[in-house]
Structure formats: structure tokens, C-alpha cells
N, C-alpha and C positions, 0 to 999 in steps of 0.2 A: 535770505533763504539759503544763500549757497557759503555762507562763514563757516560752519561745522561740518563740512564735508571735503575732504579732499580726493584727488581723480588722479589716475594711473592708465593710461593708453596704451594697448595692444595695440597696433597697425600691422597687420600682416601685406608682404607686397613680395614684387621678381622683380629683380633685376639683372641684368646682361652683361656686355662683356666689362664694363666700369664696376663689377660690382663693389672692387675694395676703395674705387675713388670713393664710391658714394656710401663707405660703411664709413670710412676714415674722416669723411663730411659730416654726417648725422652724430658723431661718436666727439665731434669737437666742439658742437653745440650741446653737450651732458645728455645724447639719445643711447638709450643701450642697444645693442644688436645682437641677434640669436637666430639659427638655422631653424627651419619650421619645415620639418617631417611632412605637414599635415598641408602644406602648400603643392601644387603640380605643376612646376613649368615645364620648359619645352627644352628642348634638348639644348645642354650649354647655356644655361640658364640657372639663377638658384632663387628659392625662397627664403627670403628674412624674415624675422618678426621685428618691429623697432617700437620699445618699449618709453615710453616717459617717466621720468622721475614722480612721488607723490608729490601735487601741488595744487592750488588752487584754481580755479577755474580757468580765471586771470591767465594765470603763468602756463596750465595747460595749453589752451588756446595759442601762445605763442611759438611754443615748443609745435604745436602743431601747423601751422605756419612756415613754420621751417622745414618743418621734413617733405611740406606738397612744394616747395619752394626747389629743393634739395631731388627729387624725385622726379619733380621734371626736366632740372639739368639734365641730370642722369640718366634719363629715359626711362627710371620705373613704372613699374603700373602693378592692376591689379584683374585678377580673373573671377570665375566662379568660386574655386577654391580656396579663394583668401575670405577672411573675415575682419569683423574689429571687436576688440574685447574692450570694454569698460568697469574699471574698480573701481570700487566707492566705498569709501571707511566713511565712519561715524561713531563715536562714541554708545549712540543709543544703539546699534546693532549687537552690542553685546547681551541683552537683556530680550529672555525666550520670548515673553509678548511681544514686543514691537516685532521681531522674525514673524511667530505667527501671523500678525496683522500684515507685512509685508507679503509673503506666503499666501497667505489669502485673499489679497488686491490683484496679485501676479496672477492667478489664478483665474481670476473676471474678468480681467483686462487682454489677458498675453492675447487673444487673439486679432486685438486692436490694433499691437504691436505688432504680430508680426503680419499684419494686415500692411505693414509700410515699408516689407523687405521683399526682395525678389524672388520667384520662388524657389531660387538653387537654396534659399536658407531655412525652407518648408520642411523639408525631410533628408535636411543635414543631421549626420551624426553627432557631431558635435554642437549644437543647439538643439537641444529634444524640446518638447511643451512640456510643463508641469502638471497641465491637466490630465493626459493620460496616464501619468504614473497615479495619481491622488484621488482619481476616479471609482478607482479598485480598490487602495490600500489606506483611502481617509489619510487625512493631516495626519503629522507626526506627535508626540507628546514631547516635547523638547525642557528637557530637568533648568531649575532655576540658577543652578548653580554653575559658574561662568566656564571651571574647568571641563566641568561636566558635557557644558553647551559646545565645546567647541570641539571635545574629543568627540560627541555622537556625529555632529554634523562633519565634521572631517572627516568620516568615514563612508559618506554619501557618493554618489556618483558626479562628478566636478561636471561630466556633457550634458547640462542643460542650461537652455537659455538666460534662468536666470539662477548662479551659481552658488550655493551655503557653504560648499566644501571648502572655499579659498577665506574660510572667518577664522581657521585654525593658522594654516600656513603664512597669508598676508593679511588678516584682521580686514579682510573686506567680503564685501560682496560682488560677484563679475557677472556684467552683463555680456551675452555674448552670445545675440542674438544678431547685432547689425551687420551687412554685408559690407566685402571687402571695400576700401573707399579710401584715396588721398588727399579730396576735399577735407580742407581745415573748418569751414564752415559745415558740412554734413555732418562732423563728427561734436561739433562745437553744439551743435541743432539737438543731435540725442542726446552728449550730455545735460543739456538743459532739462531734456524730457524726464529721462532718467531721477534727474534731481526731484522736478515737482511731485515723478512718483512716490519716492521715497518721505517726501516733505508731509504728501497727504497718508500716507503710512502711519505715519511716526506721530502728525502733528493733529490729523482733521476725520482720524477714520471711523466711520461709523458702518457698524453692521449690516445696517438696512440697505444702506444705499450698496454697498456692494454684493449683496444679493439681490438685488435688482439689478444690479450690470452682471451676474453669475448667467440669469435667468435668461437675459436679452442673446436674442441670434446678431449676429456680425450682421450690422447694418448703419446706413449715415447718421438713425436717430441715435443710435450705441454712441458711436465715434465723436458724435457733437457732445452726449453726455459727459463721456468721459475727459477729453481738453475742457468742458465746464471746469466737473469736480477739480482737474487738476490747474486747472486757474493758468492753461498757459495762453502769452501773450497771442495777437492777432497775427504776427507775420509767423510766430512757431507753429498755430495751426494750419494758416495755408502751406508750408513748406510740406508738412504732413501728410494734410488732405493730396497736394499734387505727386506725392509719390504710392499714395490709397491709389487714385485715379493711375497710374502708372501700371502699376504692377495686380493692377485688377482687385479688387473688391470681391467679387462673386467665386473666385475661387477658396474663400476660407470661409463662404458660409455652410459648405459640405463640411467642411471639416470639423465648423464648431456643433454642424450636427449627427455629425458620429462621435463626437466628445460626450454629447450630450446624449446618444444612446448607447455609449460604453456606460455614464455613470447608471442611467436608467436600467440596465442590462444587470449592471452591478447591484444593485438593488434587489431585481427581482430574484439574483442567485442567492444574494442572502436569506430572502424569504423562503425562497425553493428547500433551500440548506435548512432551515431551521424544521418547516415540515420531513424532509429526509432524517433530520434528528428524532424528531419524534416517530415518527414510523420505526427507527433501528431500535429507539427505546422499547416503545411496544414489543416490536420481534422479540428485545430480550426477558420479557415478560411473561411471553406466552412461552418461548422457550424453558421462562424456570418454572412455569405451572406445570407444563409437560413433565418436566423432567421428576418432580415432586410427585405428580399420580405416578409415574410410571417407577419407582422407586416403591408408592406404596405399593400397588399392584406387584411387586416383584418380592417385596414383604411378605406382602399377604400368600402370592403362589408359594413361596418357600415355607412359609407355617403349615399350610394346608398337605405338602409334599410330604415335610418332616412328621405328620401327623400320620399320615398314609405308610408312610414305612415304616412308625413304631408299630401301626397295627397289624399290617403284613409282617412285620418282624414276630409278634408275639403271635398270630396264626401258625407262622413258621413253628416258633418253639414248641405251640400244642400238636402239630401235625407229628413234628416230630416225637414228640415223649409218646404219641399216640403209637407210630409203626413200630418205638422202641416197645413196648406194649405188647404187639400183636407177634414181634418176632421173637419176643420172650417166650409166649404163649403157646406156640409154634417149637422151638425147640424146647421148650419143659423147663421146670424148676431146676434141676439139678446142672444144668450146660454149665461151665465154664469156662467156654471158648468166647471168642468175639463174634460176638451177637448179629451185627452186619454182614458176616458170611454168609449168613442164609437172605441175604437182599441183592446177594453181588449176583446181576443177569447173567442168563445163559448164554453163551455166545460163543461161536466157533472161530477158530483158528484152521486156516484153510492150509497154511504152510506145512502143519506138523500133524495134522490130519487130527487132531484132540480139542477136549475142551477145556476152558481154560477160567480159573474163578471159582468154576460152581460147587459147591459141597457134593452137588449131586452127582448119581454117574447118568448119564446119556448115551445107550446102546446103540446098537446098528438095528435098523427095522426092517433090512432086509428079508429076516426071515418071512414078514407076513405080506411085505409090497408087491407080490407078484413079478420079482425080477427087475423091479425099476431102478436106478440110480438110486445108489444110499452110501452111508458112509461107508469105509470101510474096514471100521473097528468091527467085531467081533461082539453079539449081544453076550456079556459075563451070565447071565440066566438066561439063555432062552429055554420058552415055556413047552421044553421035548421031555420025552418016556425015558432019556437018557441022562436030565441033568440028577443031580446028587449032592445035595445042599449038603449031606455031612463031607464028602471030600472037596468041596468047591472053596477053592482060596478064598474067593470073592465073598462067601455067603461067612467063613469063619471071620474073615474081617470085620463084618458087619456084624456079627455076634458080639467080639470082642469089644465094640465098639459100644454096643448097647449095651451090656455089662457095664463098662467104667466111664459112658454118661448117664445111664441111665433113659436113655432117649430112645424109640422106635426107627427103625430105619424109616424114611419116607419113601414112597415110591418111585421107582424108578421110569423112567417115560416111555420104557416099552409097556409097563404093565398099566401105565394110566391112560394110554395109547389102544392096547386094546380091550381092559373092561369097556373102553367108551366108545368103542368100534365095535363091542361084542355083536349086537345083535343087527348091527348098515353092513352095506358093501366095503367092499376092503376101498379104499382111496390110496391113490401116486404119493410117496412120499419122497420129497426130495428139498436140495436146499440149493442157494443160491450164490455158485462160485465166486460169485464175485461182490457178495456184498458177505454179512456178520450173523443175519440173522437164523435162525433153522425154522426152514418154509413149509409145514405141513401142507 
């Protein structure tokens, strides 16, 4: 089982005032050594990370050995803040199935896993679960092709438990879920586990059964299932089981069941979403119906408009040839002035005390008003014992006038004023300073 896999150790740890004794120790047995950011000691104090060469299980395991050897010299140790990381290449990891099928094992199981860490490693940054991201945004589709495979996933988020990102950069996969630890045995314990998971990935996986471990809540019949499937020995299960028992069991059955009403949740927004689609579609439907009558409707008022103003248009043109008509008629055959003159209203000019427009003339009526406010032109005929049409400028004018149009004078509004008063009481004539009109 463990021939085509080879393993690469994170140990994250502090160490104190020795710390170059015990880097210059680790580093002489082939351990690399790097500052770890992500570690928090205590003042005067630093964090390491002490990495293992790629090696066989075998040779892991010694290399590990050494450094809990080398660590207790030195007084290292480990806190909340330290972790262990585990790489694990394989040839078959290059190829998108078997990911998938791993992918989707990790999935049913992680909470088994981290069913056996304590809980500083629950809702560490740096080991997230897989379930919550995959709950919402479904498995990935990952292309067949290797360069393909390895630029998509290198672009993934490297903080989760169990890591895709590091298949581009170190051709592995990192676990990097177990808590900080300088037991050589503890770590010797997960990679065994790690192993069989991959083994049953790669070698034994069947659809069914891990959706039936998908479906099951974090419980002892889960945990017994799961060491079945993965076929590990009897002292790897109790080592297991006594850190399940440790670090409490009944704490991640809440969690696998809000995993399990994120995905439900997720579900029903989909469904939710697919009705909101259809409803906006509708809207946009009734919206182009709407739009469509109201377009004819705006057709149709505009025909009916345009139809309405030819024919008040051509009312207009009869009304008119009609008054052109009546004031032909009016001033006679022979006129050859502008015809309109005799339509232009009568209407007073208050400034200059005259009228202004009219063909006609407009006397003063004072003589007959009995003294009331009147203009204060002068009547050119008033109707006295003294007028005398043959010396009256006014009346030669009007002679001369009807000669070379041939037209009759028309009356003037003193005389049409009183034939039509001849036989009533006389009435107030007067007009109204302040407006245009003349107010009999």
C-alpha cells in the first residue's frame, strides 16, 4: 500500500534560548528549517517550521524520530498555534478522476477527521473544511489535460484542510489539518491514515458507499464505518477512537449539521432562484405586451388627431374663402384695395386719443350723450342746421373717394348710433380707459 507514495513533513514547533543549537542539530541530520509567521510564541522566543526531505514512509518515520529526540534536548515544544502538515505525491494524483474521487471521499469523511483534532484546529484559518465551500458552489469540473489540471488548481485557496493548490508547485497533495505534535508516533499514526485514505480513493472507491457516509450525522456507527472502508489495522483504530474520546465527539455533530443545512439551504436558493427567473421573465413579457398596445394606442390617437386637423384645416379654408366672400360684397366690385381692411376691429388708442386700423371714421357722441364722458374728437358731421357737406373737407373726401372706387361711404357710428336710438331714450356713452374696447 505505501510503495507509490512518498511523504514530506511539516512540523511546525518554538523554541527558546538554544534555538540555533537545535536548528544547527535538525539541519545535520538532512531537516530543513524555516521561520513560521503563522506560529505565536512568547516573548524571546521563535517559531520554526522543520520540514522533511521526500521519502518513504520508512525513512519518514526516522527522520521523525530524530527531530522529537532533538526537541526535547532542546526544550522545544508545541502550542495551539502550531500545526503539522503532510505531503503526499503519487503518480495517479495527476489524473482529474482520481482528484475528483479523492475530493469527494474528503468530503463524507472530513468530519470524521477532524473529529480526532482538538478544537484550536475547528475554526483555524489555516485548515478550513471542504464542505462549506462545495455545499454552495458544487465540485469543481477539473479539464483532462495535466497542464491544464494543475494551472486551474494552483490557483485555488492552499488554507484548507485538505490541500489541491500544492499539485502545481510540489506535485502533492497537503494535509493540513492535524495539530501541532513532536510525537513521532502521532504523526507516523496520521500518515498511515492519510495513506489508506488515498488508497481507498484511488484503488476501492465506490459511489454508493460514500454517499452513505455523505448522508450519515458524525456518530460512533459513521467512525466504525469509515476505519472499515479504510481497512485500518486494530491498534490505528483505537489510537483514533482514544483521541475521538479526547477531544469530544458531540462537538462536531452541530457542525456536520449546519453543513448539512448550508447544503439544504443551498438547494432551496436554487429552486427559490429558478422561480425569481421565471417571474422576471413573465415581467418581461407583460412589459412588451404593454408596451405593444400602448404603441398601437398611440398610432391609432395620432391617425385619428392627424385626421381631425385635415378637417378643421379644410373648415378653416371654407370659412375663410367664405368671409373672403362677404367682404368682397361689402366693399363692391370695383375695390382694389386690401380686402382685410374692412375686417381689421375697431379699437381705440387711449394714448393718442384716435382710432387706429379702421377704414372707418368713429366720431365723438358727445353731442347726443347728454354731457357724459366721451371722446374728445370732434363729430366731422354732426347732424346740426349748420353742417354743409359742400364745404366739409370730410364729406369732399368722401366723395372723392366714391368716385375712384366706386364704393358708397358706409356709415359712420354716429349715424348708426342714432337711427338706432332714433325713437329710446338717449343712453351713457362712454368707453373704458383702461381697456381697447369702445363700451356703448
Amino acid at each position: 500500500m505505501f510503495n507509490k507514495y512518498l511523504f514530506g513533513v511539516e512540523v511546525e514547533c518554538i523554541t527558546g534560548a538554544e534555538t540555533s543549537a537545535f536548528i544547527d542539530s535538525v539541519q545535520g541530520f538532512g531537516v530543513d528549517v524555516a521561520s513560521d509567521s503563522s506560529i505565536h510564541p512568547r516573548v524571546g522566543e521563535h517559531g520554526v517550521e522543520l520540514r522533511t526531505p521526500p521519502c518513504s514512509l520508512g525513512s519518514t518515520s526516522g527522520y521523525l524520530k530524530t527531530i522529537e529526540q532533538e526537541a526535547r534536548r532542546y526544550n522545544a515544544y508545541v502550542n495551539d498555534s502550531c500545526g503539522l502538515h503532510v505531503h503526499t505525491s503519487n503518480p495517479l494524483f495527476m489524473e482529474s478522476k482520481n482528484l475528483l474521487k479523492i475530493l469527494g471521499l474528503w468530503v463524507a469523511v472530513e468530519d470524521v477527521f477532524f473529529a480526532t483534532q482538538p478544537e484550536s484546529r475547528l475554526n483555524s484559518h489555516y485548515c478550513k473544511r471542504r464542505l462549506a465551500s462545495y455545499a454552495v458552489t458544487g465540485f469543481p469540473k477539473l479539464p483532462e489535460e495535466k497542464a491544464q489540471l494543475l494551472s486551474q488548481l494552483g490557483g485555488t485557496d492552499r488554507y484548507y484542510a485538505l490541500n489541491f493548490a500544492s499539485l502545481q508547485q510540489h506535485g502533492t497533495i497537503e494535509c493540513r489539518l492535524h495539530a501541532g505534535t513532536l510525537s513521532a508516533e502521532k504523526i507516523t499514526n496520521w500518515i498511515i491514515l492519510l495513506t489508506a485514505f488515498y488508497d481507498y480513493a484511488l484503488n476501492s472507491y465506490k459511489g454508493k458507499e460514500v454517499n452513505e457516509l455523505f448522508a450519515m450525522p458524525t456518530s460512533e456507527k459513521k467512525i466504525d464505518l469509515v476505519w472499515s472502508l479504510l481497512k485500518l489495522k486494530p491498534e490505528i483504530r483505537s489510537h483514533f477512537n482514544e483521541r475521538i474520546d479526547k477531544f469530544l465527539l458531540t462537538r462536531l455533530s452541530d457542525q456536520h449539521s449546519k453543513a448539512q443545512e448550508i447544503l439544504k439551504f443551498s438547494l432551496e436558493t436554487k429552486k427559490e432562484q429558478k422561480s425569481i427567473d421565471k417571474i422576471i421573465q413573465k415581467s418581461y413579457e407583460i412589459e412588451e405586451l404593454i408596451r405593444r398596445k400602448r404603441d398601437k394606442i398611440v398610432a391609432t390617437s395620432d391617425s385619428k388627431t392627424n385626421k381631425m386637423r385635415e378637417e378643421a384645416n379644410l373648415k378653416g379654408e371654407g370659412l375663410k374663402r367664405t368671409r373672403t366672400k362677404l367682404l368682397k360684397e361689402f366693399a363692391g366690385q370695383n375695390f382694389k384695395g386690401d380686402i382685410n381692411t374692412f375686417a381689421t376691429p375697431w379699437r381705440r388708442n387711449s394714448r393718442v386719443d384716435s382710432w387706429v386700423g379702421s377704414p372707418l371714421r368713429v366720431p365723438d357722441l358727445s353731442f347726443y350723450s347728454n354731457g357724459m364722458t366721451t371722446t374728445a374728437e370732434t363729430d366731422p358731421h354732426p347732424p346740426t342746421e349748420n353742417h354743409n357737406s359742400e364745404t366739409c373737407r370730410y364729406c369732399q373726401t368722401n366723395r372723392q373717394r366714391e368716385q375712384r372706387t366706386g364704393t358708397v361711404r358706409p356709415q359712420t357710428a354716429t349715424e348708426v348710433q342714432i337711427r338706432r336710438d332714433f325713437d329710446r331714450p338717449m343712453r351713457e356713452v362712454s368707453y373704458n380707459p383702461d381697456g381697447e374696447e369702445f363700451m356703448p
